[in-house]
mmJSON file of the N, C-alpha and C atoms, coordinates in Angstrom:
{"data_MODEL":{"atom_site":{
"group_PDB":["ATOM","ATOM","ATOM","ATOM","ATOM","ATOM","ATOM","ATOM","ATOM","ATOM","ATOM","ATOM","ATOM","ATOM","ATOM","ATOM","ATOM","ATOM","ATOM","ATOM","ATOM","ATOM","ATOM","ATOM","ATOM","ATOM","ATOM","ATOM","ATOM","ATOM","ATOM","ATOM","ATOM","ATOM","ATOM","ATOM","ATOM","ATOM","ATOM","ATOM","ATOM","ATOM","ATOM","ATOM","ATOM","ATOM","ATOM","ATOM","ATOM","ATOM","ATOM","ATOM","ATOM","ATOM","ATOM","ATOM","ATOM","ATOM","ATOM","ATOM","ATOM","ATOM","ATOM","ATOM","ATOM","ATOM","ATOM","ATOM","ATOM","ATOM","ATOM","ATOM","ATOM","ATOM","ATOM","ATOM","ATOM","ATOM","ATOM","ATOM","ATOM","ATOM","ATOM","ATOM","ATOM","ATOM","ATOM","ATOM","ATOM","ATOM","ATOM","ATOM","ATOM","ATOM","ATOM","ATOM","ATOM","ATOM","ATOM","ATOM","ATOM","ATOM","ATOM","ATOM","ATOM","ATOM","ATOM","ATOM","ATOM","ATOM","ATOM","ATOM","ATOM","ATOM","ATOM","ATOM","ATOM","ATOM","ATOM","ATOM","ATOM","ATOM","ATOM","ATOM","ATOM","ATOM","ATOM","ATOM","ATOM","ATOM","ATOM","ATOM","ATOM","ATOM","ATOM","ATOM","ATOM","ATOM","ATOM","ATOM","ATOM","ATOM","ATOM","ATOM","ATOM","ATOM","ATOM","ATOM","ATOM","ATOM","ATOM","ATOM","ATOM","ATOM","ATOM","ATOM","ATOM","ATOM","ATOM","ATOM","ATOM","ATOM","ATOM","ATOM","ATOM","ATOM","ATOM","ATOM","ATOM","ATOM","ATOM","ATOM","ATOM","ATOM","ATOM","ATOM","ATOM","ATOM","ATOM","ATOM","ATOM","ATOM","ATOM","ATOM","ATOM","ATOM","ATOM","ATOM","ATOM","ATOM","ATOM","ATOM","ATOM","ATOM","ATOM","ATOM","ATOM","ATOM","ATOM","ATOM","ATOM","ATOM","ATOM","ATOM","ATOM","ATOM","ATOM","ATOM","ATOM","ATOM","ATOM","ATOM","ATOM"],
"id":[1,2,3,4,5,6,7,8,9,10,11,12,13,14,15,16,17,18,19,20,21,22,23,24,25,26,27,28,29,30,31,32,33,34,35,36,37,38,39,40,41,42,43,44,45,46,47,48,49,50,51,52,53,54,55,56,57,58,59,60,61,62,63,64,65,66,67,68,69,70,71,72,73,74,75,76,77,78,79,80,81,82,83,84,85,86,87,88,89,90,91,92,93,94,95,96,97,98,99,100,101,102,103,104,105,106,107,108,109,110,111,112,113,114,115,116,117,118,119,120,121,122,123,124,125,126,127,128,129,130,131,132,133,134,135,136,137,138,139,140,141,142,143,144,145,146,147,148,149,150,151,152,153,154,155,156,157,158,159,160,161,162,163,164,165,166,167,168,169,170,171,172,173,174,175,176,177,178,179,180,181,182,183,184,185,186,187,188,189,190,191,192,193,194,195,196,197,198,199,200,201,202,203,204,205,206,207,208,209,210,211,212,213],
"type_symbol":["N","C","C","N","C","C","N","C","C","N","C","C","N","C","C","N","C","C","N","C","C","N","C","C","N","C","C","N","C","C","N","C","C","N","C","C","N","C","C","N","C","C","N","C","C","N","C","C","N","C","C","N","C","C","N","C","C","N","C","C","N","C","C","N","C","C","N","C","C","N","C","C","N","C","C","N","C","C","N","C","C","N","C","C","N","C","C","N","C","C","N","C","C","N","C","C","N","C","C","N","C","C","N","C","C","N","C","C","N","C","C","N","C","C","N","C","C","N","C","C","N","C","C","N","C","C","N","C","C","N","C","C","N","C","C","N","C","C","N","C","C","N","C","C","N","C","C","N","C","C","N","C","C","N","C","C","N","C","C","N","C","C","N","C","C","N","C","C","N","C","C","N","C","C","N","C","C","N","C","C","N","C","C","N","C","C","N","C","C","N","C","C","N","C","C","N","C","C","N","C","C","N","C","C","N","C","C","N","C","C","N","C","C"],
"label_atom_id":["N","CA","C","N","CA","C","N","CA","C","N","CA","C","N","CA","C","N","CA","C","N","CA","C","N","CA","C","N","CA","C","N","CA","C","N","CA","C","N","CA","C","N","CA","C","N","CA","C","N","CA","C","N","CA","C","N","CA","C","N","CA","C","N","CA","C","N","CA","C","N","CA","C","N","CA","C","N","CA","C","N","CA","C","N","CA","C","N","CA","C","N","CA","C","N","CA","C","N","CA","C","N","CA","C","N","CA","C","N","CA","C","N","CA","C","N","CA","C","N","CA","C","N","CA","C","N","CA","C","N","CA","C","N","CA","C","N","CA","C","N","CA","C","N","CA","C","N","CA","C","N","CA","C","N","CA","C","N","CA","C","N","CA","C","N","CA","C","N","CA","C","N","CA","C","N","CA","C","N","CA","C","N","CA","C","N","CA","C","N","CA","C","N","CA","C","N","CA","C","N","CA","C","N","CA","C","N","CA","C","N","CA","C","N","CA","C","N","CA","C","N","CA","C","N","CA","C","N","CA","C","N","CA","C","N","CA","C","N","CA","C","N","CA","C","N","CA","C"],
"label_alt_id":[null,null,null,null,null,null,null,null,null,null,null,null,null,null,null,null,null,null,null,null,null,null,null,null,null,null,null,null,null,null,null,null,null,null,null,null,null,null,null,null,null,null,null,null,null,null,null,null,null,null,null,null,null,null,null,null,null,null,null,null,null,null,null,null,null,null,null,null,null,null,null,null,null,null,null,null,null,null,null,null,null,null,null,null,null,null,null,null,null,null,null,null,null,null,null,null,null,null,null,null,null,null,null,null,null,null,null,null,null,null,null,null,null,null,null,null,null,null,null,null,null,null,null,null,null,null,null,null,null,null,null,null,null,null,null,null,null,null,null,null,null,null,null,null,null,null,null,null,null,null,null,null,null,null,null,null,null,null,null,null,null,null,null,null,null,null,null,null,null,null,null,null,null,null,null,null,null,null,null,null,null,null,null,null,null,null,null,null,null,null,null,null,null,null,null,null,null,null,null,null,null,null,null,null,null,null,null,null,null,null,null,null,null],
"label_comp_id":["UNK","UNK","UNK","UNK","UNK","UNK","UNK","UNK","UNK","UNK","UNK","UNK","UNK","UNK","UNK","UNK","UNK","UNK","UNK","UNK","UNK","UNK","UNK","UNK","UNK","UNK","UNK","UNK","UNK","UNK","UNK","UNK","UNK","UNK","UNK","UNK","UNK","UNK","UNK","UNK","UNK","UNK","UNK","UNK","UNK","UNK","UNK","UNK","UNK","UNK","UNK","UNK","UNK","UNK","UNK","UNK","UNK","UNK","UNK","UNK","UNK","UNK","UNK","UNK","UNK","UNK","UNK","UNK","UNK","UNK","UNK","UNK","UNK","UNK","UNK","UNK","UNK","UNK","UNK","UNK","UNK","UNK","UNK","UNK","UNK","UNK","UNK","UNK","UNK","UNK","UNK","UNK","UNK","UNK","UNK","UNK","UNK","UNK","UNK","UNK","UNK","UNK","UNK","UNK","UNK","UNK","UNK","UNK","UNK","UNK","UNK","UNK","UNK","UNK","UNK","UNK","UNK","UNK","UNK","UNK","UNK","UNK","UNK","UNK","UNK","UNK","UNK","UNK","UNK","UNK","UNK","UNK","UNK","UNK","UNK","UNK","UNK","UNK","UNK","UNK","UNK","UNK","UNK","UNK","UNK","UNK","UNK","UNK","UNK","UNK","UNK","UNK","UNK","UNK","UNK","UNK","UNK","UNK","UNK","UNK","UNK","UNK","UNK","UNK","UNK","UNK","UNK","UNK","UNK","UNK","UNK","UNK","UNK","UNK","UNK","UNK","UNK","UNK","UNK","UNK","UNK","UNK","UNK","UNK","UNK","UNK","UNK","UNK","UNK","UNK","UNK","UNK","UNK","UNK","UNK","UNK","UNK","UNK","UNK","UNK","UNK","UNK","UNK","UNK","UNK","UNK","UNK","UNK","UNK","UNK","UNK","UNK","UNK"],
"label_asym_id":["A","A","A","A","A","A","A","A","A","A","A","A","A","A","A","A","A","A","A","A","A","A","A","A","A","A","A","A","A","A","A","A","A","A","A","A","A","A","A","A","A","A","A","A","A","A","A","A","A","A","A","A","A","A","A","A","A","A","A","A","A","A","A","A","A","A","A","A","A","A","A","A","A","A","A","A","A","A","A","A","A","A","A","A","A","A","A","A","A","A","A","A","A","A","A","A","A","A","A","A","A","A","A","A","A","A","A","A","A","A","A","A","A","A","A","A","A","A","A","A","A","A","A","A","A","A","A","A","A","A","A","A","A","A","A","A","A","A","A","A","A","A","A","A","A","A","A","A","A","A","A","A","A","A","A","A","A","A","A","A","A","A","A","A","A","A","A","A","A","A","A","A","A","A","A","A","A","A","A","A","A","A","A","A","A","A","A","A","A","A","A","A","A","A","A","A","A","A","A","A","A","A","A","A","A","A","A","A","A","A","A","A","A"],
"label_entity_id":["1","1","1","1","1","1","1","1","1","1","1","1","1","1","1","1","1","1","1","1","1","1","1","1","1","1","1","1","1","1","1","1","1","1","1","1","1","1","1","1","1","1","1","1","1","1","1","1","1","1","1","1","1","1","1","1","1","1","1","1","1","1","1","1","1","1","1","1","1","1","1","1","1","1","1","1","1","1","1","1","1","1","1","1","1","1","1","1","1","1","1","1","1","1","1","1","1","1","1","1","1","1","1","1","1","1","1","1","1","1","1","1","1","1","1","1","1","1","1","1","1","1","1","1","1","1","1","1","1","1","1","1","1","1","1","1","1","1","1","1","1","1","1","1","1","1","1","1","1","1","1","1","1","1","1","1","1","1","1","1","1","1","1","1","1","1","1","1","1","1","1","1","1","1","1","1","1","1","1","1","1","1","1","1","1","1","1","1","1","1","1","1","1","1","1","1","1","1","1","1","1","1","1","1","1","1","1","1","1","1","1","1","1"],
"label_seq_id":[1,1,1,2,2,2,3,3,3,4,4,4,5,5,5,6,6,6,7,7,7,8,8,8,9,9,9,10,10,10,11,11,11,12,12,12,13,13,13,14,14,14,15,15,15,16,16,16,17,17,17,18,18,18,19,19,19,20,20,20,21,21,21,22,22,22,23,23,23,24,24,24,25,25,25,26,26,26,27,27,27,28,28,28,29,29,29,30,30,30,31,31,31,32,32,32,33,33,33,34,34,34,35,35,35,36,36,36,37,37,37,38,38,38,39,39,39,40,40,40,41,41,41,42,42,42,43,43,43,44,44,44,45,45,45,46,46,46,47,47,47,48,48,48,49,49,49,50,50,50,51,51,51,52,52,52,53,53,53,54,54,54,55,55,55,56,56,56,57,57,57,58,58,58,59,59,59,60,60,60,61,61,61,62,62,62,63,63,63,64,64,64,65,65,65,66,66,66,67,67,67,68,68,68,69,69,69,70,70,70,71,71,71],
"pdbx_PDB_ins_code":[null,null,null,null,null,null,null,null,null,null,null,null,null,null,null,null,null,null,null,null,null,null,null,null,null,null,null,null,null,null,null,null,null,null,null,null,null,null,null,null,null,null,null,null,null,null,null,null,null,null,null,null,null,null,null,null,null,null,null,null,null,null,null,null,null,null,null,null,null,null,null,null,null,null,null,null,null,null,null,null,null,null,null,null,null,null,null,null,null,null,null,null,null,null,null,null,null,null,null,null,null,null,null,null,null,null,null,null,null,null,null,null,null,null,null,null,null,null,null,null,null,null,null,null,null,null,null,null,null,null,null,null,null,null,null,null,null,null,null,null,null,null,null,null,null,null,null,null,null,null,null,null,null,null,null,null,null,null,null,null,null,null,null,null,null,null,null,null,null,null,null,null,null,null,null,null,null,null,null,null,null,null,null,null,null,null,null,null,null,null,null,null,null,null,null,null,null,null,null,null,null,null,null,null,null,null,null,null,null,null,null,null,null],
"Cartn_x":[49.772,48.736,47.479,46.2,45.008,44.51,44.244,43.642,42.272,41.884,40.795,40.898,41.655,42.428,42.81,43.646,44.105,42.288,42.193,40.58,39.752,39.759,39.055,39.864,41.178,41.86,41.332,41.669,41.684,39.75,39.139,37.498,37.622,37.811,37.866,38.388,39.696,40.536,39.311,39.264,37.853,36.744,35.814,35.306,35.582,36.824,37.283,37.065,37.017,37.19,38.402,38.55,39.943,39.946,40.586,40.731,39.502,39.944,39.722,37.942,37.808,36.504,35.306,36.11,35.056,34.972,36.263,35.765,34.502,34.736,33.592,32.196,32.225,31.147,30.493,31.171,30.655,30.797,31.271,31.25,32.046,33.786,34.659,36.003,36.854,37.476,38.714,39.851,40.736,41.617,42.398,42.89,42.472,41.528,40.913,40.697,40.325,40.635,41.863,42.871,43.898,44.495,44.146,44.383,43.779,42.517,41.64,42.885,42.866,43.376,44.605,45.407,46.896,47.088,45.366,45.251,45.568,45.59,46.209,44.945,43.649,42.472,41.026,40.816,39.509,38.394,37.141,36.396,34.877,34.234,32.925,32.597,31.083,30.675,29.566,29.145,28.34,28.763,30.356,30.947,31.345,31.583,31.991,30.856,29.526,28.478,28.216,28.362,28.796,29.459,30.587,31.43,31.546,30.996,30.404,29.401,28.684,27.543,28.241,29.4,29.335,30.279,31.034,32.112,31.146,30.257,28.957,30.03,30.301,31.205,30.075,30.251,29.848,30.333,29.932,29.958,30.861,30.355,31.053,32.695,33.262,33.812,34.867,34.276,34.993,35.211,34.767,34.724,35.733,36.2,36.89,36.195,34.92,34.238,33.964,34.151,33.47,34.335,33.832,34.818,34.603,33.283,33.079,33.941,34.323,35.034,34.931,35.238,34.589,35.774,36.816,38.295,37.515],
"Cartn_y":[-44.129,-43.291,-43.38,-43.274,-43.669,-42.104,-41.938,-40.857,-41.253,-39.877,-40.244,-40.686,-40.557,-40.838,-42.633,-42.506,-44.135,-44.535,-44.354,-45.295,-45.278,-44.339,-44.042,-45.518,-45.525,-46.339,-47.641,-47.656,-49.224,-49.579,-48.728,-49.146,-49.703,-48.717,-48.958,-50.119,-50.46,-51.718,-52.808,-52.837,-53.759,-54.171,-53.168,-53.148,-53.318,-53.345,-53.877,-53.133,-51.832,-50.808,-49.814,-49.849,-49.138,-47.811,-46.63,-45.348,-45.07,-45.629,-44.632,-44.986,-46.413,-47.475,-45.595,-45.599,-44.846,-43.267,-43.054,-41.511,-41.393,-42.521,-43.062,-42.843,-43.85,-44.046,-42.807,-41.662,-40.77,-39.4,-39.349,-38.275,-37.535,-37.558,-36.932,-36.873,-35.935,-35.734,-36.969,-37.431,-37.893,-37.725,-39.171,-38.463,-37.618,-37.682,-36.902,-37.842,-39.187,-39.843,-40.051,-40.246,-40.298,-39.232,-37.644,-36.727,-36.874,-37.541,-37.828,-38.601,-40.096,-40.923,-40.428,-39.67,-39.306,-37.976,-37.709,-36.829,-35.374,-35.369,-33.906,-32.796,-32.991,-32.316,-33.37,-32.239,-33.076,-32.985,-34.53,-34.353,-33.445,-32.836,-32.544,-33.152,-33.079,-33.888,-34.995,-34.135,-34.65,-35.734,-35.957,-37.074,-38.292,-37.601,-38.486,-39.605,-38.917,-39.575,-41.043,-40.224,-41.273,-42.195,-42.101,-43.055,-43.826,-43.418,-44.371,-45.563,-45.129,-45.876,-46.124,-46.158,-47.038,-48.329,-47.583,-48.843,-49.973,-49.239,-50.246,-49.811,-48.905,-48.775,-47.533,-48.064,-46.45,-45.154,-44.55,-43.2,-42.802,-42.829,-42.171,-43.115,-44.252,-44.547,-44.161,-43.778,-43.478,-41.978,-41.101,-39.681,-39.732,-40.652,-40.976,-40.546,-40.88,-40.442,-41.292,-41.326,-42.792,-43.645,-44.819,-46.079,-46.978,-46.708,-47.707,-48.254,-49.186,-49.605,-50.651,-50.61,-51.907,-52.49,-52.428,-53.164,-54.908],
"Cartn_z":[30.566,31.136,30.267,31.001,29.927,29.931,28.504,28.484,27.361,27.286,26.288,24.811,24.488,22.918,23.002,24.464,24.207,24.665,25.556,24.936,24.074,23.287,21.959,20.955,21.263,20.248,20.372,22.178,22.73,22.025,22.281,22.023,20.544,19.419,18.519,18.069,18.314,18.404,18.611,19.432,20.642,19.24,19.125,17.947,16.712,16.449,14.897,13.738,13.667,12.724,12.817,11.529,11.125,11.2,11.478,11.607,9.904,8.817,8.035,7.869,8.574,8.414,9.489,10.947,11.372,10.563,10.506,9.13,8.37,7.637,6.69,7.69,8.288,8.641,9.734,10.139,10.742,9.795,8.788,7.802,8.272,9.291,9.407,8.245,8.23,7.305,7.887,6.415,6.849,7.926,8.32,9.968,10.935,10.559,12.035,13.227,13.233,14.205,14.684,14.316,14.202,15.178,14.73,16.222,17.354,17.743,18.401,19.243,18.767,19.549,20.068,19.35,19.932,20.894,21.496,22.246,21.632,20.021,19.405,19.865,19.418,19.335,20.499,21.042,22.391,21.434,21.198,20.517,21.403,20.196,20.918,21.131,22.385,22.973,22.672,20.935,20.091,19.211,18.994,18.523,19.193,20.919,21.554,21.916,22.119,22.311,20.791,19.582,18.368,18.821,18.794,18.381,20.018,21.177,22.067,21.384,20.967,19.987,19.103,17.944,17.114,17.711,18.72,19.937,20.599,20.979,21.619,22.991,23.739,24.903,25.793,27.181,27.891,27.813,27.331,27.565,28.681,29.872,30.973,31.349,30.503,30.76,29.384,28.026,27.489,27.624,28.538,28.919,30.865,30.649,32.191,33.058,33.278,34.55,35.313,36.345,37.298,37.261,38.138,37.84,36.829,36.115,34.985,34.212,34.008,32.856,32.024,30.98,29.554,29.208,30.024,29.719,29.855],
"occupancy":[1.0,1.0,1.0,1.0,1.0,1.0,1.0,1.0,1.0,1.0,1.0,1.0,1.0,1.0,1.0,1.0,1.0,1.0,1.0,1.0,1.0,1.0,1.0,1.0,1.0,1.0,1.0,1.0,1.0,1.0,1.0,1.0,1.0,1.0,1.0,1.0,1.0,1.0,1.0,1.0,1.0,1.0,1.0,1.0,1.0,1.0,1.0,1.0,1.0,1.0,1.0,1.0,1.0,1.0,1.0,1.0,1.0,1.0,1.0,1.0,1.0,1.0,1.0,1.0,1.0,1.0,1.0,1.0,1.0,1.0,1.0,1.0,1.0,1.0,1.0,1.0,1.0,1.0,1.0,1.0,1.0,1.0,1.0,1.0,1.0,1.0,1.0,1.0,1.0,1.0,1.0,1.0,1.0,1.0,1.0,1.0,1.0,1.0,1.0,1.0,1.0,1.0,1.0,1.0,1.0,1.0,1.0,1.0,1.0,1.0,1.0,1.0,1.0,1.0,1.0,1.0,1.0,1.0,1.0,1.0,1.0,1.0,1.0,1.0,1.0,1.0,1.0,1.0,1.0,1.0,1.0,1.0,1.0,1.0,1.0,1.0,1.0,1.0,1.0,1.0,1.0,1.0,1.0,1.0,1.0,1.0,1.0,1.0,1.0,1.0,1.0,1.0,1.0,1.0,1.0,1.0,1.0,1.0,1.0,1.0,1.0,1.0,1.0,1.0,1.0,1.0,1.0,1.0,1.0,1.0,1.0,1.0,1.0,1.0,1.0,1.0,1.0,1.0,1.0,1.0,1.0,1.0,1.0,1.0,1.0,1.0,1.0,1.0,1.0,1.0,1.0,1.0,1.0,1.0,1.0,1.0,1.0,1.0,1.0,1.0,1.0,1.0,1.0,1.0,1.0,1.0,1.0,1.0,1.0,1.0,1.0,1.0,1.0],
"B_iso_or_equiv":[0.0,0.0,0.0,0.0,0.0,0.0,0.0,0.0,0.0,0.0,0.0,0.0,0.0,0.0,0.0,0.0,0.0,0.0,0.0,0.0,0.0,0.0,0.0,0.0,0.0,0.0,0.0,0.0,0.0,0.0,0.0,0.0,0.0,0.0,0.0,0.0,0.0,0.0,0.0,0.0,0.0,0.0,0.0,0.0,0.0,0.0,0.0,0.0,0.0,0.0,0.0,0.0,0.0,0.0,0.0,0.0,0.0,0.0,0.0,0.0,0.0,0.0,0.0,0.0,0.0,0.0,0.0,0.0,0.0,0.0,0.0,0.0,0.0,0.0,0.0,0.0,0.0,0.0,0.0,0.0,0.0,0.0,0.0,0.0,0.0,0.0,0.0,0.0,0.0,0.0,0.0,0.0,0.0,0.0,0.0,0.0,0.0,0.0,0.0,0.0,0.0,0.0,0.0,0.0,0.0,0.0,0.0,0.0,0.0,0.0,0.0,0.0,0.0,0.0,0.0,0.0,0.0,0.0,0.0,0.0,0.0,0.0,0.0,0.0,0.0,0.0,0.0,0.0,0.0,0.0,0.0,0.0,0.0,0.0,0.0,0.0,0.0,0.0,0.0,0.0,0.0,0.0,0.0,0.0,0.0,0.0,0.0,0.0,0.0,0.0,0.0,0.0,0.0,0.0,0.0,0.0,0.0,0.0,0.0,0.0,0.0,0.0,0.0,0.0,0.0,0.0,0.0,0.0,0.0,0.0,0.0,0.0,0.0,0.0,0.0,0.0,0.0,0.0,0.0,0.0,0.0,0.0,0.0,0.0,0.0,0.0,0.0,0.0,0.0,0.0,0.0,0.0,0.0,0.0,0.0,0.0,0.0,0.0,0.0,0.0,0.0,0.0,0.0,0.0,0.0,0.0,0.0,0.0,0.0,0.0,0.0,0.0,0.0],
"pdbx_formal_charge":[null,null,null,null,null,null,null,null,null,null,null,null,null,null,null,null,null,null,null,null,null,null,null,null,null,null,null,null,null,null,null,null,null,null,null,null,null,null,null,null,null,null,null,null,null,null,null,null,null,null,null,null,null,null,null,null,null,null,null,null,null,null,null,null,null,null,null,null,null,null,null,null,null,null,null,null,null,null,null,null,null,null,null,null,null,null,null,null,null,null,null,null,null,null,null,null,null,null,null,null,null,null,null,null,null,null,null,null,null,null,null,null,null,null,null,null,null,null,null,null,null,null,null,null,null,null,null,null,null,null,null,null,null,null,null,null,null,null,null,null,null,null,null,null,null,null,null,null,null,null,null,null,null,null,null,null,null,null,null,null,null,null,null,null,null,null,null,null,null,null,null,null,null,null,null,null,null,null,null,null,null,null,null,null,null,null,null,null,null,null,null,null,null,null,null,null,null,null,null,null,null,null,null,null,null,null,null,null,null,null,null,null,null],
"auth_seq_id":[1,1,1,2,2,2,3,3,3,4,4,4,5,5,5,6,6,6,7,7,7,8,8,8,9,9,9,10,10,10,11,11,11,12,12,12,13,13,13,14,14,14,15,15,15,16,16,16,17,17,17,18,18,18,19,19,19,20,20,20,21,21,21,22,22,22,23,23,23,24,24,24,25,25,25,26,26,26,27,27,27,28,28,28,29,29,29,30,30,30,31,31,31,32,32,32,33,33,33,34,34,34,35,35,35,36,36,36,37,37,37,38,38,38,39,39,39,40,40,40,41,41,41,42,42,42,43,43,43,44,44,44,45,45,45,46,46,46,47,47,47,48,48,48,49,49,49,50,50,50,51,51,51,52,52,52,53,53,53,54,54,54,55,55,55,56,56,56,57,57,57,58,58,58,59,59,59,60,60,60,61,61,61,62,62,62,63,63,63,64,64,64,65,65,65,66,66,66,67,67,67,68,68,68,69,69,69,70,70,70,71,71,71],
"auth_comp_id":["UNK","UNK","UNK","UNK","UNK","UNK","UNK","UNK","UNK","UNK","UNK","UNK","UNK","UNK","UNK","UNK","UNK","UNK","UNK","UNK","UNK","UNK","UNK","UNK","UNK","UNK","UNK","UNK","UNK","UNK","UNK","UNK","UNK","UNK","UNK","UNK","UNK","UNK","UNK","UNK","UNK","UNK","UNK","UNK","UNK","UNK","UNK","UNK","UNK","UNK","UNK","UNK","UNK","UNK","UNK","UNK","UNK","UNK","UNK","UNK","UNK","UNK","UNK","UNK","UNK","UNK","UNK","UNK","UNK","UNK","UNK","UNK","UNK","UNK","UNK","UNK","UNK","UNK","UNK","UNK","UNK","UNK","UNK","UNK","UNK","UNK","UNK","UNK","UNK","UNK","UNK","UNK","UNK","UNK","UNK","UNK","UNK","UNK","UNK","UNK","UNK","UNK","UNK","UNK","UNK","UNK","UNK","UNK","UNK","UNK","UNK","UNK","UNK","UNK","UNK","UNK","UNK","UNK","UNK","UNK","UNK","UNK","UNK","UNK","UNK","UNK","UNK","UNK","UNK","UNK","UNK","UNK","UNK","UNK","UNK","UNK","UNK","UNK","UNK","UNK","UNK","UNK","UNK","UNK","UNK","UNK","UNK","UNK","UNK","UNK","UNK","UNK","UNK","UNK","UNK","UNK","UNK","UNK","UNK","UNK","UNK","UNK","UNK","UNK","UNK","UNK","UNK","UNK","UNK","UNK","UNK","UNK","UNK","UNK","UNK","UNK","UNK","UNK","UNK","UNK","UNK","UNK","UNK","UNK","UNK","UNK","UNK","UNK","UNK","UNK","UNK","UNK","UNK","UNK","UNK","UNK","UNK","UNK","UNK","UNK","UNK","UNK","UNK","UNK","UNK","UNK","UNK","UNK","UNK","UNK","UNK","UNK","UNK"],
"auth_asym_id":["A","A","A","A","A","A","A","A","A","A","A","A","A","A","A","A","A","A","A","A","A","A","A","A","A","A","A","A","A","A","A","A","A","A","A","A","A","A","A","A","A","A","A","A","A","A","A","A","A","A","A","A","A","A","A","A","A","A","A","A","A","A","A","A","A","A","A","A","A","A","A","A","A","A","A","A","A","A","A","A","A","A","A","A","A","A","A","A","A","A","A","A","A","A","A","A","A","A","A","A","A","A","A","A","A","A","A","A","A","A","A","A","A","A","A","A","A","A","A","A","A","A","A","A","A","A","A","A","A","A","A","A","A","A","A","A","A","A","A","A","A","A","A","A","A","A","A","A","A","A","A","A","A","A","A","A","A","A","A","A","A","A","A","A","A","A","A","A","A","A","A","A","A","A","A","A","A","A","A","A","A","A","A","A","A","A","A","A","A","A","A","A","A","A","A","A","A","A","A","A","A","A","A","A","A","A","A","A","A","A","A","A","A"],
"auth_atom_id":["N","CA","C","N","CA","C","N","CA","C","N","CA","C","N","CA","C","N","CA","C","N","CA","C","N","CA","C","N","CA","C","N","CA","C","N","CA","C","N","CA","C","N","CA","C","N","CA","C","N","CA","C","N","CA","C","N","CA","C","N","CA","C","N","CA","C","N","CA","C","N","CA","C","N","CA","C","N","CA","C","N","CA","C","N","CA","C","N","CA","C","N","CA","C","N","CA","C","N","CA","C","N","CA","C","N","CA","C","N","CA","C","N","CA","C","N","CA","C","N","CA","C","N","CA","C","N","CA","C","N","CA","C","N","CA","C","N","CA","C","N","CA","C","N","CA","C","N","CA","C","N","CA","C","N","CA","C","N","CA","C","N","CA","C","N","CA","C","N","CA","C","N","CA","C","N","CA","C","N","CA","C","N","CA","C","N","CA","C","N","CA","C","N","CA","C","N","CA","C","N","CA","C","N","CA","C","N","CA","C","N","CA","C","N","CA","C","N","CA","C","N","CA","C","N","CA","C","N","CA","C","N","CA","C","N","CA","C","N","CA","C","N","CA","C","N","CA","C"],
"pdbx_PDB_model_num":[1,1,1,1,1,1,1,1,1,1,1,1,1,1,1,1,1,1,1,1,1,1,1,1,1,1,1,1,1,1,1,1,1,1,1,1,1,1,1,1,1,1,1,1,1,1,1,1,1,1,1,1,1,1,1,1,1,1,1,1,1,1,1,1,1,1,1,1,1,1,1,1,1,1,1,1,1,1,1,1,1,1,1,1,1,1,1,1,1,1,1,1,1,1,1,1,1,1,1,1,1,1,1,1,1,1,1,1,1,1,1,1,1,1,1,1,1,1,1,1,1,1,1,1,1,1,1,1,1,1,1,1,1,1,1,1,1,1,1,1,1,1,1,1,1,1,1,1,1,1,1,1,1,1,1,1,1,1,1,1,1,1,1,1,1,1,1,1,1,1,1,1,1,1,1,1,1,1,1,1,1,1,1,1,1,1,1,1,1,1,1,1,1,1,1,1,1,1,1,1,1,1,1,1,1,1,1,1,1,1,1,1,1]
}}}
């Protein structure tokens, strides 16, 4: 089932940075991506917009809206 977490992963994957690589680079605490992707905690909408931009991925497709998709 795709949810927002597995595409957070799959993007990331895609892009080639490591869980602890985007921490760093967005000033979040350890594992915190990590709940993200495994669907533990829904990100705000102010991170999700980030880490759209650091994926280089749409927005509305990493927010499951529409039919867009970057598969």
């Amino acid at each position: 089932m795709d949810t927002v977490g597995t595409r957070l992963k799959k993007a990331r994957m895609k892009a080639g940075y490591s869980r602890p690589e985007v921490e760093i680079e967005l000033g979040l605490l350890p594992g915190y991506i990590g709940k993200l992707e495994c669907d533990e905690v829904l990100p705000l909408v102010g991170l999700v917009k980030r880490l759209a931009a650091l994926y280089r991925v749409d927005l509305n497709w990493l927010c499951m809206i529409g039919e867009n998709t970057n598969d």
